[in-house]
C-alpha positions as CSV (number, residue, x, y, z in Angstrom):
1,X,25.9,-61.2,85.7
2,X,23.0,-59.3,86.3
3,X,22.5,-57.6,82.8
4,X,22.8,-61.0,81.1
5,X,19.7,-62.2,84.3
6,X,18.1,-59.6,82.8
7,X,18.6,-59.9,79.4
8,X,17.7,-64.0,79.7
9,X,15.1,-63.4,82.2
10,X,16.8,-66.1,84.4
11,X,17.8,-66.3,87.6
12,X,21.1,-67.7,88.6
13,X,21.7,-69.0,91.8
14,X,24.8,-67.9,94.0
15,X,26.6,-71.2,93.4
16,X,26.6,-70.6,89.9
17,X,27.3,-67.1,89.7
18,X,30.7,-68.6,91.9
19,X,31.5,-70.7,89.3
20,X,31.6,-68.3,86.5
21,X,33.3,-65.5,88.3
22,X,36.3,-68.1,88.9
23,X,35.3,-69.8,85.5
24,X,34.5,-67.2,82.8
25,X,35.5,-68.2,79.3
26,X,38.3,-70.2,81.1
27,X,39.9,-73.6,81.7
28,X,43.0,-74.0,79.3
29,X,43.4,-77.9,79.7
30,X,40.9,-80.6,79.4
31,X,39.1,-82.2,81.9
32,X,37.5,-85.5,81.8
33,X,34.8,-87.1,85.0
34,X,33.0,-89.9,85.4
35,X,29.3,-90.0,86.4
36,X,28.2,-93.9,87.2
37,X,29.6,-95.6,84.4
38,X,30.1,-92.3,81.6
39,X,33.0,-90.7,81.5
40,X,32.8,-87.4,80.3
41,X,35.3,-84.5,78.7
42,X,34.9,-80.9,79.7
43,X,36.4,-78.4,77.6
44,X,36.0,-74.7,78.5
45,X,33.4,-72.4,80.0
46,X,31.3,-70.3,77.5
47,X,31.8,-66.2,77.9
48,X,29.2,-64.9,80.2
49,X,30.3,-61.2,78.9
50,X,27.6,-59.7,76.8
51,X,30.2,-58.8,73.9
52,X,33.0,-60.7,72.8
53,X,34.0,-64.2,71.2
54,X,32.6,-67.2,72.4
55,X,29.5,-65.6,74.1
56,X,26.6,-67.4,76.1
57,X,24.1,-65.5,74.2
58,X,24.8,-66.5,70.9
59,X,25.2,-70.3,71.9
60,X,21.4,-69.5,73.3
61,X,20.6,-68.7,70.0
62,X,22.2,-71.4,68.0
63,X,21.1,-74.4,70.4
64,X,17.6,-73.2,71.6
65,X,15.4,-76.3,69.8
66,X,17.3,-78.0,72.0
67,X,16.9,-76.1,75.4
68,X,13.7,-75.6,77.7
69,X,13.0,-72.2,78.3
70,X,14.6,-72.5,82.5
71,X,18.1,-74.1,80.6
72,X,20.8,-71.9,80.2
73,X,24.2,-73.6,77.9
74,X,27.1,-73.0,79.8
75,X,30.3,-75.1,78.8
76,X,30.9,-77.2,75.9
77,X,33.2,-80.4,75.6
78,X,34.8,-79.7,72.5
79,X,33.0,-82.2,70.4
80,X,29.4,-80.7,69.7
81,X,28.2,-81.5,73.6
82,X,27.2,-78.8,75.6
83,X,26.9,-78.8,79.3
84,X,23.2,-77.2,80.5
85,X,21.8,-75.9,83.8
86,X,18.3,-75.8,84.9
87,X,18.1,-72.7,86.3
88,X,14.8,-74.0,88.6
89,X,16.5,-76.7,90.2
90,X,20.5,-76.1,89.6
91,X,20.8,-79.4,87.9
92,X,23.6,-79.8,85.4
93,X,22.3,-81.4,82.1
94,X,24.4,-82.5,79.1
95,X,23.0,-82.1,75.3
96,X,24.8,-84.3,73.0
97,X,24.0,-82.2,69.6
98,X,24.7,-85.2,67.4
99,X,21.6,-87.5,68.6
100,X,19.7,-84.3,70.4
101,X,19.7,-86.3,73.7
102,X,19.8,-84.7,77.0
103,X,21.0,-86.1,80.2
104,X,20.6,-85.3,83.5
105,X,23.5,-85.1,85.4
106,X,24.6,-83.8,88.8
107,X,23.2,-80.9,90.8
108,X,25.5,-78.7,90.6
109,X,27.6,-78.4,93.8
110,X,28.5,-82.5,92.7
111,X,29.2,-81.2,89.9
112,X,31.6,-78.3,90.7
113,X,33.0,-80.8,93.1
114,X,34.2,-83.2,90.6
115,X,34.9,-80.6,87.7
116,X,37.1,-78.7,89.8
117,X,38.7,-81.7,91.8
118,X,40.4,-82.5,88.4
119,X,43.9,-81.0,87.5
């Protein structure tokens, strides 16, 4: 994790460096969660490796019009939606790439919370 700090010249904070230890380029099944009145569909965790399919930095790449330069893309959902962190605050953001709208979220602990309290 720290070569791809480095390399993005972000910091993550320990929460999230938890998550992707347990999470990296995982979940086989689909998860779906509701915040307020959206529900929302969470398909796998992008590969925090710096080689490899699937990788983080190449998702940078593709989506960065889209991200602010403290927002790291982290997950997807399967359907052109990406799930963001602001590495300054450790709120989770989703980016619907079909409109280019961005919505805050949870922090996210919540967030964990609910992802990982599905089956």
């Amino acid at each position: 994790m720290s070569d791809l700090e480095e390399r993005l010249k972000i910091g993550f904070s320990d929460a999230f460096k938890d998550f992707i230890k347990r999470s990296n380029y995982g979940f086989s099944q689909w998860r779906y969660f509701m915040v307020g009145n959206e529900s929302y569909m969470f398909k796998h965790v992008l590969n925090f490796n710096l080689e490899g399919k699937g990788l983080l930095i190449d998702f940078m790449q593709s989506l960065k019009e889209w991200l602010e330069p403290e927002e790291i893309v982290f997950a997807n959902d399967g359907y052109g939606g990406y799930y963001l962190l602001n590495t300054n605050t450790d709120v989770v953001l989703f980016l619907d790439t079909d409109d280019g709208s961005k919505h805050a979220l949870l922090h996210l602990k919540m967030f964990l919370k609910k992802l990982e309290s599905r089956g």
